[in-house]
C-alpha positions as CSV (number, residue, x, y, z in Angstrom):
1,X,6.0,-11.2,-21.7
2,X,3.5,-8.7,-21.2
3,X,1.3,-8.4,-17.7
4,X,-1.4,-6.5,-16.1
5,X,-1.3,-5.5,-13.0
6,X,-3.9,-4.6,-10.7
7,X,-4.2,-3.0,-7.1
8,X,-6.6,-1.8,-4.9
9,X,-6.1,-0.5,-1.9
10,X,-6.5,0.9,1.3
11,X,-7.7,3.6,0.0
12,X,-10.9,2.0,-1.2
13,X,-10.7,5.0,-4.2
14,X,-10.8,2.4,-7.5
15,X,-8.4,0.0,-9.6
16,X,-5.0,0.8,-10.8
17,X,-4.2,-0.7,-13.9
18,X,-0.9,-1.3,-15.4
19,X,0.3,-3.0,-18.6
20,X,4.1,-3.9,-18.6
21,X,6.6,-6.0,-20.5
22,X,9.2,-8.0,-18.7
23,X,11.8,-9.8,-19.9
24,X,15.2,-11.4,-18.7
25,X,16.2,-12.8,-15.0
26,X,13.8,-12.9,-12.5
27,X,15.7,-11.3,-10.2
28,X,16.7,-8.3,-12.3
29,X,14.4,-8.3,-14.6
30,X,14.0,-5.8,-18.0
31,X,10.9,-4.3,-17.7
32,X,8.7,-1.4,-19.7
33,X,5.5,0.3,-18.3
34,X,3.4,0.5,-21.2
35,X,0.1,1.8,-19.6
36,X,-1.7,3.2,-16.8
37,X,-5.2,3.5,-15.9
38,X,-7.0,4.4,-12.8
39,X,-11.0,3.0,-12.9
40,X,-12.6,4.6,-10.0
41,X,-15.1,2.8,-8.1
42,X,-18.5,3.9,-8.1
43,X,-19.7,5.9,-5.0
44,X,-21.6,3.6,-3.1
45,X,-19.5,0.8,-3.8
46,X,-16.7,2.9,-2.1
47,X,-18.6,3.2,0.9
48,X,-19.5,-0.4,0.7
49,X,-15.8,-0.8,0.5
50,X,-14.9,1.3,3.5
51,X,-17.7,0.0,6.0
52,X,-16.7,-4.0,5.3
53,X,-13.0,-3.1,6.5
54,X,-14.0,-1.5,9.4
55,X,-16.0,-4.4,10.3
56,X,-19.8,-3.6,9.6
57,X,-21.9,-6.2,9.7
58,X,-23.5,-7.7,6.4
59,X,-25.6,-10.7,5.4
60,X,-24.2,-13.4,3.1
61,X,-26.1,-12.4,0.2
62,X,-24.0,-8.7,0.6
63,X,-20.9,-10.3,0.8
64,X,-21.4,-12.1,-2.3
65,X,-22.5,-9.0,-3.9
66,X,-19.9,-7.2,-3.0
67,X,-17.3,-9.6,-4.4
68,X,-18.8,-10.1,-7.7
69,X,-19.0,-5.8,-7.7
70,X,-15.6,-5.6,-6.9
71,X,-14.2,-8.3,-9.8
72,X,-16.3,-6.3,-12.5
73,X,-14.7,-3.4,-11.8
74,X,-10.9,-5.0,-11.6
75,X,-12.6,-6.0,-15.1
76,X,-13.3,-2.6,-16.3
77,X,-9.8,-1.4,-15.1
78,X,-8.1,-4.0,-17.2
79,X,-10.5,-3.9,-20.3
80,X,-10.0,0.3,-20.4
81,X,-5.9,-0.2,-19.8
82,X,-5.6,-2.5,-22.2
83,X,-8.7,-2.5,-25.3
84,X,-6.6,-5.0,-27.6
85,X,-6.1,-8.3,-24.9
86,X,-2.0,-8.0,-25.1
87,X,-1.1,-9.0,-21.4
88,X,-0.8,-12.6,-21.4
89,X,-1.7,-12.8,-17.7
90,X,-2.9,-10.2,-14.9
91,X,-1.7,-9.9,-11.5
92,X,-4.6,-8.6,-9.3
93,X,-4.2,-8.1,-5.2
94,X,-8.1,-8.1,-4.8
95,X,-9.5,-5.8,-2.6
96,X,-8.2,-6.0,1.4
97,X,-11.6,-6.5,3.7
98,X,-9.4,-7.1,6.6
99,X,-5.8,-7.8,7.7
100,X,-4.9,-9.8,11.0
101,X,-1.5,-10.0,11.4
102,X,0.3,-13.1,13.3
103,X,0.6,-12.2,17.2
104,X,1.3,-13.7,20.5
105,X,1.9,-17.4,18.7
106,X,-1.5,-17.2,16.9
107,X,-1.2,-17.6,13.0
108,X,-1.9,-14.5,10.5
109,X,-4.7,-14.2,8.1
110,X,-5.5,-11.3,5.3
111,X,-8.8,-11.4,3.3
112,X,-8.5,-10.1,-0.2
113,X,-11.9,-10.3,-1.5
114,X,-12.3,-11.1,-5.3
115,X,-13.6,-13.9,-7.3
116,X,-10.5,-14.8,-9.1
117,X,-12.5,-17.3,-12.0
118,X,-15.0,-15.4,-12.5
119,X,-12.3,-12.4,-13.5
120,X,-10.7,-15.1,-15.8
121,X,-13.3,-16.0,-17.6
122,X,-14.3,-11.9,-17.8
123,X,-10.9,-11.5,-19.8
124,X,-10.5,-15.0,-21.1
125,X,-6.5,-15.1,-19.5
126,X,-4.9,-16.6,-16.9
127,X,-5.8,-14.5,-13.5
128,X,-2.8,-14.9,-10.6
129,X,-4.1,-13.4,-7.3
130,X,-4.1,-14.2,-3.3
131,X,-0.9,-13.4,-2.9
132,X,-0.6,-12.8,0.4
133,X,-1.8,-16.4,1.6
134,X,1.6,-18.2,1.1
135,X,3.8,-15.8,3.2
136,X,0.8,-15.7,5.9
137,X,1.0,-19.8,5.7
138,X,4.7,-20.0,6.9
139,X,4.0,-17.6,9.6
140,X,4.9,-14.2,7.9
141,X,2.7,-10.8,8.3
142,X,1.3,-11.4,4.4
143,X,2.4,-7.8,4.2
144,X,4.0,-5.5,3.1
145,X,4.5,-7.1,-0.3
146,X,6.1,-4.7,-2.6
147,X,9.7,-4.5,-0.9
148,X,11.5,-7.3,-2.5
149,X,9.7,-5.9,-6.2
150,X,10.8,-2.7,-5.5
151,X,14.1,-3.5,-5.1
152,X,14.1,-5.5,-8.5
153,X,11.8,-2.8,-10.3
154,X,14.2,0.5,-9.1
155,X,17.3,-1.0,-8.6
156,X,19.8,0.7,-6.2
157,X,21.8,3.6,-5.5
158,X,25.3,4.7,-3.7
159,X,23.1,5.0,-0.2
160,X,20.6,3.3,1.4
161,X,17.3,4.4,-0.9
162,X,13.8,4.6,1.0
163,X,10.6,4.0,-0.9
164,X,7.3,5.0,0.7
165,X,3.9,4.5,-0.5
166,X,1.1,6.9,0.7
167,X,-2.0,5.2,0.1
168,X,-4.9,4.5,3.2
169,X,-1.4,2.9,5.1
170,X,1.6,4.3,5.1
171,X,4.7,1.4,4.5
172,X,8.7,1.9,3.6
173,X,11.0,-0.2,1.3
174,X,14.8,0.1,2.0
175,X,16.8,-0.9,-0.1
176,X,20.6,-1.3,0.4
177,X,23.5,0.4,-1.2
178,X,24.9,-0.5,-4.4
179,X,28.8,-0.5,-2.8
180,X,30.5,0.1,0.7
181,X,30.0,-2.2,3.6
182,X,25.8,-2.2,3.6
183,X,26.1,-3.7,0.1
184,X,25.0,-6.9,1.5
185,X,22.7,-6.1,3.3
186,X,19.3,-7.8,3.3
187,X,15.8,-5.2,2.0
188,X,13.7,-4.0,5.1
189,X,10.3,-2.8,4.9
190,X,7.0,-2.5,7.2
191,X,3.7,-0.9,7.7
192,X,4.6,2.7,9.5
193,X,0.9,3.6,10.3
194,X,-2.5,5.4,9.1
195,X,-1.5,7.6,5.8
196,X,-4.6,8.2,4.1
197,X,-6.8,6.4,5.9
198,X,-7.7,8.8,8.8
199,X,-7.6,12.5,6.6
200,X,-9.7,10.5,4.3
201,X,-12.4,9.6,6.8
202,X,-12.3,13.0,8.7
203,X,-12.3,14.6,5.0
204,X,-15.9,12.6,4.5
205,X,-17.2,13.5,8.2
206,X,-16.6,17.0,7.7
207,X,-18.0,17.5,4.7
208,X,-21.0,15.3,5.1
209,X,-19.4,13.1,2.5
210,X,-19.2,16.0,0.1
211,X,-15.2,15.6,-0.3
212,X,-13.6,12.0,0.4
213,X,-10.3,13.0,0.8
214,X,-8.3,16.4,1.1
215,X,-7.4,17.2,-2.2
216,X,-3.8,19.4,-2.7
217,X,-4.5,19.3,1.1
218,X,-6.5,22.5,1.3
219,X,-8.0,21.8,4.4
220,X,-4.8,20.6,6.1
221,X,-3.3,24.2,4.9
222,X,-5.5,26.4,6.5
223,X,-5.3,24.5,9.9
224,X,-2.6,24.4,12.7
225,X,-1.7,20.8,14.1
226,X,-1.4,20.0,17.6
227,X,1.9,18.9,18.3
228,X,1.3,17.7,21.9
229,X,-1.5,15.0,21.1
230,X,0.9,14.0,17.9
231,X,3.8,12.9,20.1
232,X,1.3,11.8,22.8
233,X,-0.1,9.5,19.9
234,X,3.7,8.3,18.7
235,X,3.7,6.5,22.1
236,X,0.6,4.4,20.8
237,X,1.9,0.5,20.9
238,X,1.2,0.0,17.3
239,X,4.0,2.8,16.9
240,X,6.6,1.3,19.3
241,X,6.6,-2.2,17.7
242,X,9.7,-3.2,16.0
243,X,9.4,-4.9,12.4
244,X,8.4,-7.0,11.3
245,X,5.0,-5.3,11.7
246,X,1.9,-4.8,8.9
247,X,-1.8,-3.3,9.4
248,X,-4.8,-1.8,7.7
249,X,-8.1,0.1,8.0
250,X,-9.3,-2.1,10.8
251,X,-7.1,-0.6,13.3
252,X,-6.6,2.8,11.9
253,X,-10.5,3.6,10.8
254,X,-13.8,5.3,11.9
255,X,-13.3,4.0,15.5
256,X,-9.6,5.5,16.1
257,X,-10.5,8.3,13.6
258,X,-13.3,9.4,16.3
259,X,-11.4,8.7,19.3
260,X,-8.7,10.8,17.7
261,X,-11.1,13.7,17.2
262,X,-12.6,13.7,20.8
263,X,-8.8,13.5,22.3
264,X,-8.5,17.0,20.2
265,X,-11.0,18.3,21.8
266,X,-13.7,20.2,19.4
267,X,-10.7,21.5,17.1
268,X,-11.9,22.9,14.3
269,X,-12.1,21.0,11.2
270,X,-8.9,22.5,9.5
271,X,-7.1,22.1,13.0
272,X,-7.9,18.5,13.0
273,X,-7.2,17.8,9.4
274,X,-3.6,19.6,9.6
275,X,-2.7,17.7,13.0
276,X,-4.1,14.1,11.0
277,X,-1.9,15.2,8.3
278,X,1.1,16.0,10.4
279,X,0.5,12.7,12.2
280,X,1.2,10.5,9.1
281,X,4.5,11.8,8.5
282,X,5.3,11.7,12.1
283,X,4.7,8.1,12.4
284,X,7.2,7.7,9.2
285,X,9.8,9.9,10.7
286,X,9.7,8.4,13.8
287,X,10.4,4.5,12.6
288,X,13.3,6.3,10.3
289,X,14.6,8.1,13.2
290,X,14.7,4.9,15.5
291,X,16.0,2.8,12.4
292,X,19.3,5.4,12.2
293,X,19.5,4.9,16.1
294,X,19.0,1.5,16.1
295,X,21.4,-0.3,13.2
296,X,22.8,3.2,11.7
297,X,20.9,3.2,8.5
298,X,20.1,6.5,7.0
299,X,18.6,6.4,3.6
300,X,19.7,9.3,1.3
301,X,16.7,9.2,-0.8
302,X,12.9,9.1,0.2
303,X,11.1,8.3,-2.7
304,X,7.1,8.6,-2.4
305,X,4.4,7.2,-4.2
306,X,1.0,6.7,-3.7
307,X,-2.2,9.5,-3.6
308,X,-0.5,10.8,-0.4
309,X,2.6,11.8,-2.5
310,X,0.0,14.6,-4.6
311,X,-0.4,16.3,-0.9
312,X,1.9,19.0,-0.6
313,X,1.3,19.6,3.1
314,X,1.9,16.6,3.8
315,X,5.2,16.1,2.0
316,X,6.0,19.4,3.4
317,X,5.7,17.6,7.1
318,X,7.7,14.9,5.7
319,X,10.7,17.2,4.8
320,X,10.4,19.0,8.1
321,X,10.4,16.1,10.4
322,X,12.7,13.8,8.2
323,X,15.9,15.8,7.4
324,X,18.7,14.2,6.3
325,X,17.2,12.3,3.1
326,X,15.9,13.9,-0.1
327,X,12.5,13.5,-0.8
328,X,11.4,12.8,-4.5
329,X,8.9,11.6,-6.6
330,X,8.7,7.5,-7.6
331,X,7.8,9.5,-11.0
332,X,11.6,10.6,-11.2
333,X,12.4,6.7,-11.5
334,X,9.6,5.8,-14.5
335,X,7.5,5.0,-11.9
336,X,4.0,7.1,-11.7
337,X,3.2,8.1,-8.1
338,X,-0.3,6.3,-8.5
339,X,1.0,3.3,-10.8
340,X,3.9,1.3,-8.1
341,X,1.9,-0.9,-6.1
342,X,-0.1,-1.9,-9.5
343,X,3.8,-2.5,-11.1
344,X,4.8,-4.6,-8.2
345,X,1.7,-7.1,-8.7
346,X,2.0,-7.2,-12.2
347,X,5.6,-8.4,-11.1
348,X,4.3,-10.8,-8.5
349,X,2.3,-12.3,-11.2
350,X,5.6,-12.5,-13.7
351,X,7.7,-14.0,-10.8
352,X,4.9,-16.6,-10.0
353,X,4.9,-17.4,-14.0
354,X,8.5,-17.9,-13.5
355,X,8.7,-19.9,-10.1
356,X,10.5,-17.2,-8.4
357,X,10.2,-16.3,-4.7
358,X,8.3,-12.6,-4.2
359,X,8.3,-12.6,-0.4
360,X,11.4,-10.9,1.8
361,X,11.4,-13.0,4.8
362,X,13.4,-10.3,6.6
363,X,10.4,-8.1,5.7
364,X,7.1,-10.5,6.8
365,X,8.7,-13.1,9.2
366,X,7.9,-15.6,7.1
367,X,10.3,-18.8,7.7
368,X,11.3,-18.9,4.4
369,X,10.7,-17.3,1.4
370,X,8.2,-18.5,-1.1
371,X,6.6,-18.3,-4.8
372,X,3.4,-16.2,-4.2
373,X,0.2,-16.4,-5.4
374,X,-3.2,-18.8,-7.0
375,X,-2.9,-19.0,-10.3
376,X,-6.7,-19.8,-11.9
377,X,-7.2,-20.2,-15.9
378,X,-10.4,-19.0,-17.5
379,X,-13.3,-21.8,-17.4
């Protein structure tokens, strides 16, 4: 069966677009990636994008707007990655406005913010989205989504493998051995912290919006980071919570972005936007630190993905500060850096075709696990 997948994320930077053919078990499925295609969003709907999950205030009518804005585009995206109608259903995670995961008793909720008919009729197939909304019902974080896919999509390997996608948030997939007394093991996952989402806002302030993120992380190469205020920030609550655990833009945006940069003190802007960058692998080498102290896992492999993984300062913190594992490419397993999370919905969409569970309960919290997603038919 062929599917399209789409994601947007954290990022707010456009649509990823993936066509793919699956075929066989649900749980180890067959699978070819056929087509990628990234469909940015237009400037100001970027910015539109950005202020709603921080929290700006808008009127209704914007709102509405905005929604219809960001389906046309999830359109566009699957119009350009596939011109001749093949997939037989798309998989699209909508656009993430804001994420409240479930604390002290009170239930979870996630806002995904797409008009799911409208999209049908748009491309006259069967649209399966809201994902998250299931897992959230039966108490679980709603996030993050893509371990139990990834561990179907890449399979395993003779260690414990680590998958970690640098979009606006950073999260991990670990995946257990293929043999030896982990084999049985259930997948972990969790949101680590900002990845993104912070160099990307500091990249906008200063440039006066000229440049919207740090691109081959120039900036971040001619700086020096500050090493005291990162482990000061480590200490954070967010970063001493144990899993499961899930966030977004609303608690790592303009708000902590700017306390961030008055804590550092007038550093300059290369200063601040090496110590940001050295910050998101900190927060990642930290949680793999405490896992090995914790349980004794130590994966063997870190496998990144996402528009972090095309920084090579950051990668190069990542290497420093997490020794021990390998770090490669999610391109080195058929997987394009920018294409994974866009894969692992397509799958979503494939496993809710197929009545199969897509949540990890050992991942979210959910109480059980669950077939995800609202499927809607064209009108």
């Amino acid at each position: 069966m062929h599917c399209l997948g789409l994601m947007s994320g954290t990022s707010a930077d456009g649509v990823d677009a993936v066509l793919v053919h699956f075929d066989g078990s649900p749980q180890h499925p067959k699978w070819s990636l056929l087509r990628h295609h990234h469909q940015p969003y237009p400037l100001e709907l970027q910015q539109q994008v950005v202020a709603a999950g921080q929290g700006a205030a808008m009127p209704a009518s914007s709102w509405l707007e905005l929604a219809e804005a960001i389906t046309e585009v999830q359109a566009q995206a699957v119009q350009a990655c596939d011109p001749t109608a093949t997939a037989e259903l798309i998989g699209c995670h909508g656009q993430t406005v804001w994420h409240r995961p479930p604390a002290q008793g009170a239930r979870g909720a996630s806002w995904q913010i797409l008009q799911a008919p409208l999209l049908a009729h748009l491309l006259q197939r069967p649209v399966v989205h809201d994902f998250r909304a299931a897992d959230l019902a039966l108490g679980g974080q709603g996030a993050p989504l893509v371990p139990r896919a990834d561990a179907a999509l890449l399979g395993r390997t003779q260690g414990w493998r680590a998958l970690l996608n640098l979009g606006g948030i950073a999260n991990l997939t670990l995946i257990p051995p293929c043999g030896g007394v982990d084999r049985h093991a259930a997948i972990l996952g969790w949101d680590c912290g900002p990845a993104n989402s912070l160099i990307d806002l500091g990249m906008r302030q200063f440039t006066n919006g000229a440049q919207s993120f740090d691109k081959g992380g120039a900036m971040a190469a001619q700086g020096h980071a500050d090493e005291g205020w990162i482990q000061r920030w480590l200490q954070e609550e967010y970063f001493q919570l144990a899993p499961p655990k899930s966030t977004g833009r609303e608690c790592f945006g303009q708000d902590d972005l700017n306390r961030r940069l008055h804590q550092l003190d007038g550093a300059s802007a290369a200063d601040a936007i090496a110590t940001l960058t050295a910050f998101s692998a900190a927060v990642v080498a930290q949680d793999l630190a405490r896992l090995r102290q914790s349980v004794g896992i130590a994966p063997i492999e870190l496998i990144t993905a996402g528009g972090g993984s095309q920084n090579p300062v950051l990668i190069d913190e990542l290497r420093r500060r997490c020794r021990g594992a390998q770090i490669d490419e999610s391109s080195s397993l058929r997987v394009p850096t920018e294409a994974r999370e866009a894969l692992v919905f397509a799958l979503l969409a494939w496993w809710h075709h197929r009545e199969h569970p897509g949540n990890a309960p050992t991942v979210t919290g959910a109480k059980r696990e669950a077939v995800l997603g609202v499927r809607v038919n064209p009108a």
